[in-house]
Every structure is written in structure tokens, then in C-alpha cells.
C-alpha positions as MATLAB code, in Angstrom:
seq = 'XXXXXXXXXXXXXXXXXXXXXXXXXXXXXXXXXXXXXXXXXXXXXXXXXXXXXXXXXXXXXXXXXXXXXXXXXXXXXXXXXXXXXXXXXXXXXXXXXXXXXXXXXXXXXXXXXXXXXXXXXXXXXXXXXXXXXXXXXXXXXXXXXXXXXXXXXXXXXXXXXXXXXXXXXXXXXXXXXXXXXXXXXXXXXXXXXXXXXXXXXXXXXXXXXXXXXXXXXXXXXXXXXXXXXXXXXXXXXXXXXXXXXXXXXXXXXXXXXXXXXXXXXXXXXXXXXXXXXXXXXXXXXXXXXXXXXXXXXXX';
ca = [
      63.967  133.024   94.348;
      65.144  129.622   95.056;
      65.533  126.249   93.266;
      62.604  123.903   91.921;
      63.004  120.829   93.195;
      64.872  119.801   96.842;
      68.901  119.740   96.785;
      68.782  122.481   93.712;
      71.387  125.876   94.448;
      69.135  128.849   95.649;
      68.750  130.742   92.070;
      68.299  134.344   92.746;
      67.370  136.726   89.243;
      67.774  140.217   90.704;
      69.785  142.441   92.494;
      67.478  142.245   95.606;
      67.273  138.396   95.339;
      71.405  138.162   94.965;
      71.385  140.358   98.057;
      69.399  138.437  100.318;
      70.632  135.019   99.073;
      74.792  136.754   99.155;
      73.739  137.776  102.559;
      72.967  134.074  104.600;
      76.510  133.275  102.978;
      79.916  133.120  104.696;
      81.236  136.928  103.892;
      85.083  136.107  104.327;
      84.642  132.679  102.362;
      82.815  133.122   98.671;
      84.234  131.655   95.430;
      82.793  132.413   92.076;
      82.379  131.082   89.216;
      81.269  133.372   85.944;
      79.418  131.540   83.235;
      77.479  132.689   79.970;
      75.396  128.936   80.506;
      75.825  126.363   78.527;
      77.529  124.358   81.548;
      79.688  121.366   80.924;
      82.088  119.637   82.430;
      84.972  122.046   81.939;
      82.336  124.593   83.680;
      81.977  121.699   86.581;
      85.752  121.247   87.236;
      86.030  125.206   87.937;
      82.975  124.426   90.323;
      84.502  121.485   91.985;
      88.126  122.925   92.304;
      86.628  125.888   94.475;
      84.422  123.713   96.194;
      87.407  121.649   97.487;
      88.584  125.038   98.951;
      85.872  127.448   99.563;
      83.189  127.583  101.915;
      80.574  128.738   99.291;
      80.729  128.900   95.608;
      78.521  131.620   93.447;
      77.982  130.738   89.908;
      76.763  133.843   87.354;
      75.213  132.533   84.267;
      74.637  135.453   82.213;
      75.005  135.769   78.482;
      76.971  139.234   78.342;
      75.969  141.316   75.290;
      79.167  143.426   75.762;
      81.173  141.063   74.553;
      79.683  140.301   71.308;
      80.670  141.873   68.080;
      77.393  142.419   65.721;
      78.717  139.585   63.180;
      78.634  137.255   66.246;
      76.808  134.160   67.580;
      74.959  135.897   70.638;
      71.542  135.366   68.946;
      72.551  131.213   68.295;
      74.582  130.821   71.922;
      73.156  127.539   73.319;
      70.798  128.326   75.966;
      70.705  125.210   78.316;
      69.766  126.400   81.932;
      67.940  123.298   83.436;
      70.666  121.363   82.444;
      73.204  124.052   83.547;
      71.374  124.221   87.060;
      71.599  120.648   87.391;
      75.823  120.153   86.731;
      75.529  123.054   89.599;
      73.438  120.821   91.700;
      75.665  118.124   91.462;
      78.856  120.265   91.688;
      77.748  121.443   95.110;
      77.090  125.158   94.385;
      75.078  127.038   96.930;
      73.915  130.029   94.658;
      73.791  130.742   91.146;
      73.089  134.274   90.178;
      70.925  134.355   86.436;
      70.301  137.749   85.591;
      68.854  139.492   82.279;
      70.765  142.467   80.703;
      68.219  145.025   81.998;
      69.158  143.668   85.801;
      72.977  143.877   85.094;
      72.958  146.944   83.344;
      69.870  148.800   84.431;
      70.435  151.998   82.434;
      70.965  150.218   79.332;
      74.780  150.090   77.554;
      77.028  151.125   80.377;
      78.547  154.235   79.486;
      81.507  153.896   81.034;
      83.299  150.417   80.763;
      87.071  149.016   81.989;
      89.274  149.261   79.145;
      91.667  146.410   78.416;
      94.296  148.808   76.872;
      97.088  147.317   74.719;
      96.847  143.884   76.098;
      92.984  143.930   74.686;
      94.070  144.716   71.343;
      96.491  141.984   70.274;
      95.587  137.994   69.415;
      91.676  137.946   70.547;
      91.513  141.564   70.952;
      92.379  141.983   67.071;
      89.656  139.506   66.036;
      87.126  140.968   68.350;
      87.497  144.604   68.390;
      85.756  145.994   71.979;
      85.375  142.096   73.542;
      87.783  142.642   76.228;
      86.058  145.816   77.582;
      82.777  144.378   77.900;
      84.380  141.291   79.571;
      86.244  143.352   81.888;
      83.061  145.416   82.628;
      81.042  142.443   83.687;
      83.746  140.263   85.343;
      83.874  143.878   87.686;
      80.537  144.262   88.308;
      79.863  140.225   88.508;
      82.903  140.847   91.355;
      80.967  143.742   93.429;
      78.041  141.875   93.264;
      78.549  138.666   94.228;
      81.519  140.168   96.553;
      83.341  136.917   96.098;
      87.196  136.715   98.159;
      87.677  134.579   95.118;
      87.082  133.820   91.379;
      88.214  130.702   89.249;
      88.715  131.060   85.402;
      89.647  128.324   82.357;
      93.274  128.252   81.428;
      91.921  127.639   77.832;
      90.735  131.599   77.953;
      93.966  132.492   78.427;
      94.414  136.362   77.628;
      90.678  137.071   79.532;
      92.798  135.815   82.355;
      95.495  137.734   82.102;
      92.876  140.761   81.400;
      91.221  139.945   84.698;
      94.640  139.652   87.045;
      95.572  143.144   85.246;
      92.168  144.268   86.624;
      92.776  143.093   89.748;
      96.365  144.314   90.555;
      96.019  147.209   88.544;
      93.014  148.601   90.178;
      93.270  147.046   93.531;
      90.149  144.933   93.439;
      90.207  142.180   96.708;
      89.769  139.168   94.658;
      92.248  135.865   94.143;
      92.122  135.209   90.765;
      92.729  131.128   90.216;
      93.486  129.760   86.941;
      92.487  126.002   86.439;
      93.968  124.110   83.285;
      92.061  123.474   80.301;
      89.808  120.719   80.462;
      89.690  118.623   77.334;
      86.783  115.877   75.509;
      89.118  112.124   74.965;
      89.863  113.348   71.535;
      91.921  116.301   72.493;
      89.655  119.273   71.847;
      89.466  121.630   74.593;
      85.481  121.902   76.422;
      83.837  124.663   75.087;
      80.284  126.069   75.010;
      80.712  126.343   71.290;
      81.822  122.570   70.307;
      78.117  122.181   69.812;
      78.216  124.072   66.622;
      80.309  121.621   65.154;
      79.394  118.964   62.709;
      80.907  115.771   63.120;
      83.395  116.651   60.217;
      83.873  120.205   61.889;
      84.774  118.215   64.921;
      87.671  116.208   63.478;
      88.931  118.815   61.469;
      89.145  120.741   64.607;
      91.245  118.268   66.290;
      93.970  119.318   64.222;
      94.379  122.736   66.840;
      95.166  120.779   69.848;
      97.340  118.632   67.640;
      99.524  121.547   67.045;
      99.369  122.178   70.375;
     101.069  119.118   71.257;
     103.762  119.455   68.475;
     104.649  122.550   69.651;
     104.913  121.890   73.091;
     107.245  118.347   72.106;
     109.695  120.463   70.781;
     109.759  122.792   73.526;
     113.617  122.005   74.629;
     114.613  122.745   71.231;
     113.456  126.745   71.626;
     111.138  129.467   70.308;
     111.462  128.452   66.331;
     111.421  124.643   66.761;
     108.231  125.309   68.677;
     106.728  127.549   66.434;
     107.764  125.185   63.162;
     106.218  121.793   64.670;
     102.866  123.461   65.650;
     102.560  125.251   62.017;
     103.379  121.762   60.542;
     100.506  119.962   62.033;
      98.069  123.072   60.947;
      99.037  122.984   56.877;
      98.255  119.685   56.869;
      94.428  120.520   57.626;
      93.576  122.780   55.367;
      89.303  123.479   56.018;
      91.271  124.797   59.128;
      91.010  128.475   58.471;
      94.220  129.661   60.678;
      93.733  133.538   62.582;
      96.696  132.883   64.213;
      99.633  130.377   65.662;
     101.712  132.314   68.570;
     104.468  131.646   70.496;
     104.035  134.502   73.160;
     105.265  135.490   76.815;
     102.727  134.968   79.384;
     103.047  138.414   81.117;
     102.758  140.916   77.970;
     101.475  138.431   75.244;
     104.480  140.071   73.002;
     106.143  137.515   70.741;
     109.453  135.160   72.459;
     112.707  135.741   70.782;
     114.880  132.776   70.233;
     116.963  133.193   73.083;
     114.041  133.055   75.126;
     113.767  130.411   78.132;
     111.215  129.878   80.729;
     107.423  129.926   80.348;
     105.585  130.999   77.275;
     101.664  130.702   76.181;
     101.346  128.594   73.046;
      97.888  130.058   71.906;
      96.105  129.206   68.217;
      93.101  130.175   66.993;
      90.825  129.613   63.674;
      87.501  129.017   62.472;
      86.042  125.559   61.349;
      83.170  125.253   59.325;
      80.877  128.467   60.740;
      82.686  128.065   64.118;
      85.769  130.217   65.611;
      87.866  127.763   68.565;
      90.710  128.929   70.495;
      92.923  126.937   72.191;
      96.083  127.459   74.195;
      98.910  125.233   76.224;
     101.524  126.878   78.789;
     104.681  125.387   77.927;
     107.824  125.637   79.152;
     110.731  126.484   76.551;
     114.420  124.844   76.723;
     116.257  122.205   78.794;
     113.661  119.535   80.123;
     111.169  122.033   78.414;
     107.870  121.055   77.531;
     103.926  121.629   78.046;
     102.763  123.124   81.326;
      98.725  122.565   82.888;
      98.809  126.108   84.638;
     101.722  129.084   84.631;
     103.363  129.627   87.712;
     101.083  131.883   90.033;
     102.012  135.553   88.916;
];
């Protein structure tokens, strides 16, 4: 246990090692932060946000097999843990918890997992039958272990964080979920892990998702179809963007905004360029002085 050169977070890779490191921490004062590695500087603003407030901050970097489909990219996910330990270093973490599988889930697949229910099914859910659950089952057990009094997620993962305030609320777990808006490269594109997949035709062609974004979100005093019509023009004109789906959704039940609807709403796309699948999202906020959002208001 412990870091490899002077200033590095103590890195603890067991249960034992989490428990003796968890233990010289502040109990009533413990952010985390839950990573699958690949740290950048979207990872680094969730760090430094609960720095700014928390006594401590936890990150987990573990690469959750739960939530991977067996047509998915678990066996290519960038694996970049120096590099990951040293944004923590510089962030100001004090302990970053690196398990393998067999430490997280000694007895093999869990056989009994949180179930997202309806909310899992729709948008990302759809695409990725069963990803929810196993992100529900290790955001819980990342929770117990770390015992964290809080834990800061991405606005650009929009329905896992929704999933993970259901979890919360709905089965009274201690934790303050904070959402912190989507960081995004100079370009546009929202940080992700998996931008490193792209080729630097990929990459432009991709720009056309936060593009819509932006449409969208202009003609947000206009309503629901105005919204819905400038986002959809911005995506036919890029057509090597293959399109899963362009939503116009409320925040709360991720069902679909009639246009009467006014107030907050999740503007969420999703597609695949090249060999690559990107999400994206922007909160917006629909009719008079309407327009995009960096957060929803705290639930």
C-alpha cells in the first residue's frame, strides 16, 4: 500500500488496505470520486470540485465488468494508471482505491445485483441491455466501502445519475449525490475516456453531437418541437454520424416532453462514429428566456 514516489495519494488494492488507509481519514468528511481509469481532465474537475469542499476525497479506479455487454470495448478500454495517479496527485486526492474484479467481487459474478427497473431500460438502458444493474451494483458497493458522506458524478452521464439519486432516495443510502456539468475539449466535444478511439476524422465528425446540442438548446424559448427540429437539423447534415437516438426528455422520469411542456428538460443524443459509441447531453431550460442549463436544479 501506498504511493511510489513522495506527494503521490496512498493507493490501497484490497479490502484490508482500503480499510486501514479509510480508517486514518476524517469519518464525517469523505468525498468520492468513482472512475474506470483513464483520468482526464473532466475526471480532475470532479476531483477538484470536492476538494474545494471536502475534507478528503477517495478516488475508485476500477474497470467494472458488470457493465459491459459481450460486443463491448472492455478488452480495448485505455488502461492509463501512472498517468491517472498522477492527475490525482495533482488534484489533491488523499486515497485512491484500485482494485481487481476478484477483490470487488470475491465470489465471482454477484448473484444478486441492484436493478435499475424501468428507468434502466429506456435511452442507454435500450442500447445496453443489463449496464445499469452492474453500475448500480458497484456504485453501492464502491459506497459501503469507501463509506464516503459524499459522491460527485459527470453531468454528461446523465441517466447513471439519475440511476444513482434513485438508489440513494429509494433505498435510503447516506450519501449526497453532486452532479458537476459536463466538461468539454475547445472544440465542443464532451471529455470522455473513449475520445481516444477516435481518428482525427472520427473526431470532427463527432463534433456534429454537441453541435446539435447547441441548436437545440438556442431554440429552447420556442418549446419542445422547435427544440427537437434544430438539434435533428444539425445531425442530417453529418451523415458517418450513425444516430441511436435524439431526445427531448424530462429530467425526473426520462419520459418524452409534450409541447406544452415548460421548465427543465435533458437534451440527451447518442450515436456511434467510426467504431466508437459517444453520448452527450445538455440540461436546458424550455420556454420564455429558455435556453441551455450547466447542472438541473438540485432534486
Amino acid at each position: 500500500m501506498g504511493g511510489t514516489r513522495a506527494g503521490l495519494p496512498v493507493v490501497a488494492r484490497t479490502r484490508e488496505e482500503l480499510r486501514e488507509a479509510r480508517a486514518r481519514l476524517d469519518d464525517g468528511d469523505v468525498a468520492v470520486v468513482m472512475t474506470m481509469g483513464a483520468l482526464h481532465d473532466g475526471h480532475a474537475t470532479l476531483i477538484r470540485t470536492a476538494r474545494r469542499t471536502h475534507a478528503h476525497v477517495v478516488v475508485t479506479i476500477f474497470l467494472n465488468p458488470l457493465q459491459f455487454g459481450p460486443k463491448e470495448d472492455l478488452s480495448r478500454y485505455p488502461r492509463t494508471f501512472d498517468a491517472d495517479l498522477e492527475i490525482c496527485r495533482e488534484a489533491g486526492v488523499d486515497l485512491v482505491f484500485a482494485p481487481t474484479p476478484d477483490v470487488v467481487y470475491p465470489d465471482g459474478d454477484p448473484g444478486v445485483r441492484i436493478s435499475a427497473g424501468p428507468l434502466g431500460d429506456v435511452l442507454e438502458g435500450q442500447s445496453r441491455p443489463g449496464h445499469f444493474d452492474g453500475m448500480l451494483t458497484v456504485v453501492a458497493k464502491l459506497m459501503h466501502l469507501t463509506r464516503c458522506t459524499s459522491a460527485y458524478f459527470g453531468q454528461k452521464d446523465a441517466q447513471q445519475l439519475l440511476l444513482i439519486r434513485r438508489m440513494c432516495r429509494d433505498l435510503d443510502f447516506p450519501v449526497n449525490v453532486v452532479s458537476v456539468p459536463t466538461v468539454r475539449e475547445p472544440d465542443g466535444l464532451a471529455m470522455s475516456s473513449r475520445n481516444t478511439y477516435l481518428t482525427p476524422s472520427d473526431r470532427e465528425t463527432a463534433l456534429c453531437l454537441s453541435a446539435a446540442l447547441r441548436a437545440g438548446a438556442a431554440a429552447a424559448e420556442e418549446g419542445p418541437s422547435a427544440i427537437r427540429r434544430a438539434a435533428r437539423a444539425v445531425l442530417v447534415r453529418e451523415p458517418l454520424a450513425l444516430v441511436d437516438y435524439l431526445v427531448l426528455v424530462d429530467p425526473h422520469t426520462l419520459v418524452d416532453v409534450p409541447e406544452w411542456y415548460r421548465g427543465e428538460a435533458l437534451l440527451a443524443v447518442a450515436g456511434r462514429v467510426g467504431t466508437t459509441r459517444l453520448i452527450d447531453n445538455l440540461p436546458v431550460l424550455v420556454g420564455p428566456r429558455g435556453g441551455p442549463l450547466e447542472t438541473f436544479s438540485q432534486p
